[in-house]
C-alpha angles and dihedrals in degrees: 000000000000149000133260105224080194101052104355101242122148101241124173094239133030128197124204136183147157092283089058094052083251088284106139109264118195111241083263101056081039113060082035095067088040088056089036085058098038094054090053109048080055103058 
């Protein structure tokens, strides 16, 4: 297991990326910030 840098949860997988500053997110902060990014770039 490992850990959420976002909200500290043991999940079975992690994604990273440069917008998390490459720290492992669970698939729910993830696709948060994604969606977080994507809503304001559109606005």
């Amino acid at each position: 297991m490992t850990i959420c840098a976002k909200c500290e949860n043991d999940v079975n997988k992690v994604y990273d990326c440069d917008h998390t500053k490459f720290k492992d997110y669970c698939v729910e902060c993830y696709q948060e910030l994604h969606y977080n990014l994507t809503e304001e770039s559109s606005c």
